[in-house]
N, C-alpha and C positions, 0 to 999 in steps of 0.2 A: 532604378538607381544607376546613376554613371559609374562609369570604371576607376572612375577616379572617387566618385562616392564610397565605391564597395571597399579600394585601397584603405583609405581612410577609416570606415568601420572593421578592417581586418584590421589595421594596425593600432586601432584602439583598444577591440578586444584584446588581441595579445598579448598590450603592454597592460591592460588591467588585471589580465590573468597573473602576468608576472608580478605586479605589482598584488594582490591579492598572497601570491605567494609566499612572496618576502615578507611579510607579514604574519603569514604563518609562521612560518622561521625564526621570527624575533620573537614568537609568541611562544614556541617551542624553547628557544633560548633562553629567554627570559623568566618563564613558569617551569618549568622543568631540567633546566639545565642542557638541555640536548642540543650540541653544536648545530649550529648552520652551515650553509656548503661553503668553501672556501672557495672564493672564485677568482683569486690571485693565481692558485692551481689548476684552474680552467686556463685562464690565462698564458701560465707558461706552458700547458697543453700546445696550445694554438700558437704562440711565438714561438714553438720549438718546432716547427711544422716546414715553416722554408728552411730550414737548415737540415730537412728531410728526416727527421727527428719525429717518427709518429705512434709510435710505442715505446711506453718505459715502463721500466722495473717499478720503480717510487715517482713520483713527483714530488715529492721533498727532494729526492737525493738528482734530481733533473736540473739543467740548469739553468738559471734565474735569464725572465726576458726583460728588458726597462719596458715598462709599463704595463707589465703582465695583469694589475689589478683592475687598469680601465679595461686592458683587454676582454678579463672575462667576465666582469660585468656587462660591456657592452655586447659578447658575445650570448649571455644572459637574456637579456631582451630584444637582438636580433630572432635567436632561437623560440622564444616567447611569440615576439608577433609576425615570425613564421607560421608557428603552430594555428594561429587565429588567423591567416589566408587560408591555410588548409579547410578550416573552417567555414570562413567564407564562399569560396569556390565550392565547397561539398553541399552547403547550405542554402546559401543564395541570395536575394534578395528578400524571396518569402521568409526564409528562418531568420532574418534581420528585424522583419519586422514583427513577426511570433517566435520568438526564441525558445527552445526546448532544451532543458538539458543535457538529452541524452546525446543528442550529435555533441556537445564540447567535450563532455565525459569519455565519450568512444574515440574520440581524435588523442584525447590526451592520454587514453590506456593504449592505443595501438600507438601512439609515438614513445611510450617507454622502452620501445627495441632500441633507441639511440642511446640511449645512458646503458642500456643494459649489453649492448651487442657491440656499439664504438665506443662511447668516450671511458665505459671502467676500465674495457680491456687494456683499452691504449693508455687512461691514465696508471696500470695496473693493477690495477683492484680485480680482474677478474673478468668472463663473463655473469654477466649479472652480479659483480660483487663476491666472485666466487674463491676471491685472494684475500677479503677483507676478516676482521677477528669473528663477526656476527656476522654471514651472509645473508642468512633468514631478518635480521635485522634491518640489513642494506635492503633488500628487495622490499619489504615492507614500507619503509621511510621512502622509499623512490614513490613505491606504488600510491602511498596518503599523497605525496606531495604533487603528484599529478595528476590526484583525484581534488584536490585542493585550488590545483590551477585549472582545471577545467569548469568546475564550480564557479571561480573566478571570472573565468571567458563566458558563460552562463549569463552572470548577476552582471558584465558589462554591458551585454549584447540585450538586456533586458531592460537596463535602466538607458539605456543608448534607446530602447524603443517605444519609452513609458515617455520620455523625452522630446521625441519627432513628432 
């Protein structure tokens, strides 16, 4: 496969991951009541960045960026079919064309150090959520949700290969 092949199957996996995600989310929102991430909050994370701004107390009480909710969505899905290059490259071409679980499950539990290690602390929540009211809660709902998008990355990288 070309290098422009292999881009293209990283950035599909990723965004299907992501998309698989968000899905969960809604599915979690919708049956159970349980918020989805706020990604206007991601957002003013990231716009608050050039202004040297990269740890806060709240991001409610942080201040507002214009356009903070494309921002963190789109940051959402950049981070997503990052995660599915990593994949990629770890993988190869042969795991493109046999896809196996367990390398998108292992990418996506050893990439929880970012939510858990940068973005809670700096958005303040915490290492691992360790500022938030349920921390044991936060670390669990991180952990489904990236055992969810790896799953995700998985069932793309397989129907991408049931498909060629």
């Amino acid at each position: 496969m070309t290098v422009l092949g292999l881009a293209g199957a990283a950035a599909a996996i990723g965004a299907g991951g992501t998309v698989v995600l968000d899905l969960w989310a809604k599915l979690l929102q919708r049956a159970l009541n349980i918020p989805g991430p706020n990604w206007a909050m991601v957002g003013r994370w990231i716009g608050n960045m050039p202004r040297g701004q990269f740890q806060h107390a709240s991001m409610a009480q942080a201040a507002p960026v214009r356009g903070e909710l494309v921002i963190g969505w789109t940051a959402h899905y950049v981070i997503g079919i990052s995660y599915g290059a990593i994949v990629v490259a770890l993988g190869g071409s042969s795991w493109l064309n046999r896809p196996t679980p367990l390398l998108a499950l292992a990418v996506a539990w050893v990439m929880l150090a970012a939510p858990f290690f940068v973005m809670m602390p700096g958005m303040g929540s915490g290492v691992a959520g360790s500022k938030t009211p349920h921390p044991h809660r936060t670390r669990l709902k991180s952990f489904v949700s990236h055992t969810i998008f790896g799953i995700g990355m998985f069932a793309t990288a397989l129907l991408m290969a049931v498909l060629r």
